[in-house]
C-alpha positions in Angstrom: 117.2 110.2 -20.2 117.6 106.3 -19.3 121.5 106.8 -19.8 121.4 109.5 -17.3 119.5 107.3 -15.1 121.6 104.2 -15.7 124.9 106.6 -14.7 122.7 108.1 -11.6 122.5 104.4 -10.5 125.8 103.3 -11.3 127.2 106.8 -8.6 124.7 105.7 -6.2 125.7 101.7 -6.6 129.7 102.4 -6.2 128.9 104.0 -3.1 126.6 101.3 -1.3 128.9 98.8 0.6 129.1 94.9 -0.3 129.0 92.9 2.6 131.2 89.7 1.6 129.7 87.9 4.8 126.7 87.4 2.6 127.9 85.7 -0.4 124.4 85.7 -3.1 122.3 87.2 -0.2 123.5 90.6 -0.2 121.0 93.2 -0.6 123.6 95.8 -2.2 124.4 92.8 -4.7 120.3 92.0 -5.2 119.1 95.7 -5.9 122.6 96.0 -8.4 120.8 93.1 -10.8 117.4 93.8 -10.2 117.1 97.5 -10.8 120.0 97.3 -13.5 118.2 94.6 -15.4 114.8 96.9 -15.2 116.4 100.7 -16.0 118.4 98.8 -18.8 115.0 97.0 -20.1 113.4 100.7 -19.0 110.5 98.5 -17.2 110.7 101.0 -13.9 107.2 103.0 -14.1 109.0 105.8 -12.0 113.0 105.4 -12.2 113.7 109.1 -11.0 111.7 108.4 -7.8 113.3 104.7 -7.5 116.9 106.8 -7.7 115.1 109.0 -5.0 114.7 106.3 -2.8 118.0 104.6 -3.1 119.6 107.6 -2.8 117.9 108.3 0.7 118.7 104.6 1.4 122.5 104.7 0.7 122.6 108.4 2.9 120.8 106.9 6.0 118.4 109.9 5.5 115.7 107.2 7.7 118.6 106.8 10.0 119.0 110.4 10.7 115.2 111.0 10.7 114.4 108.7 13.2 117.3 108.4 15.9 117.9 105.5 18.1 119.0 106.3 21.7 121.2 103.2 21.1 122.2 100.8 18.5 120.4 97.7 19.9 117.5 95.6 18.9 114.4 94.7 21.2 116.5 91.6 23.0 119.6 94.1 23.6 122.5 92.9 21.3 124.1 94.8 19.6 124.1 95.3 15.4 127.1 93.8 15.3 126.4 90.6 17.0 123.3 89.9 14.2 125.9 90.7 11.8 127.6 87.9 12.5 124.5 85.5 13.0 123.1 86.3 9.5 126.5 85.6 7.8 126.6 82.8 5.6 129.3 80.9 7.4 127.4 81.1 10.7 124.0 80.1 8.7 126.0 76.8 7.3 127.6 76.0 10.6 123.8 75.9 12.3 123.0 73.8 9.3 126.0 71.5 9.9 124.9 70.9 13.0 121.3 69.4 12.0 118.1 69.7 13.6 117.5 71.6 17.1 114.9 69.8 19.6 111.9 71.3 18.4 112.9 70.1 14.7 113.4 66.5 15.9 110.3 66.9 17.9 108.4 68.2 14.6 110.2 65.3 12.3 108.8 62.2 14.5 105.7 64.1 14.9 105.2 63.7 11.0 106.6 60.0 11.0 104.1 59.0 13.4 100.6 60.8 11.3 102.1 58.8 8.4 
């Protein structure tokens, strides 16, 4: 049975889409060692229901169940601008650029209770 789950995984797995914008933080990549590493270790309590919901996850079956009128957050941009503000090379370009006000504010703050 655990090779016909570890196959079941692998389908589902080929199918989900690596986003190379997120180098190491890339859920597809996260759930690929994690759940491998446990159906190969058989330490899932409930595998067939975990391929269940992976399955639904990969299909956008939530997606489909419950429509958005449009593809935007609460604050009105659109997906694919927070695709670009989550991406690794945007996250190390803010960190290039060092703190922001309230950072510098918080730093001297903690030099000054020392």
């Amino acid at each position: 049975m655990s090779a016909r789950l570890l196959h079941r995984f692998n389908q589902i797995m080929k199918e989900w889409p690596i986003d190379k914008t997120k180098p190491g933080r890339d859920l597809a990549v996260v759930l690929r060692d994690q759940i491998g590493q446990d159906l190969k270790n058989n330490k899932l309590q409930n595998p067939q229901e975990v391929m269940t919901c992976l399955a639904r996850l990969n299909s956008n079956y939530y997606y489909q169940k419950y429509r958005r009128k449009q593809d935007t957050s609460f604050t009105g941009d659109l997906t694919k601008e927070y695709s670009y503000l989550l991406s690794t090379e945007n996250q190390e370009k803010i960190a290039r650029k060092g703190p922001r006000f309230l950072g510098r504010f918080f730093k001297s703050r903690k030099a000054n209770d020392k």
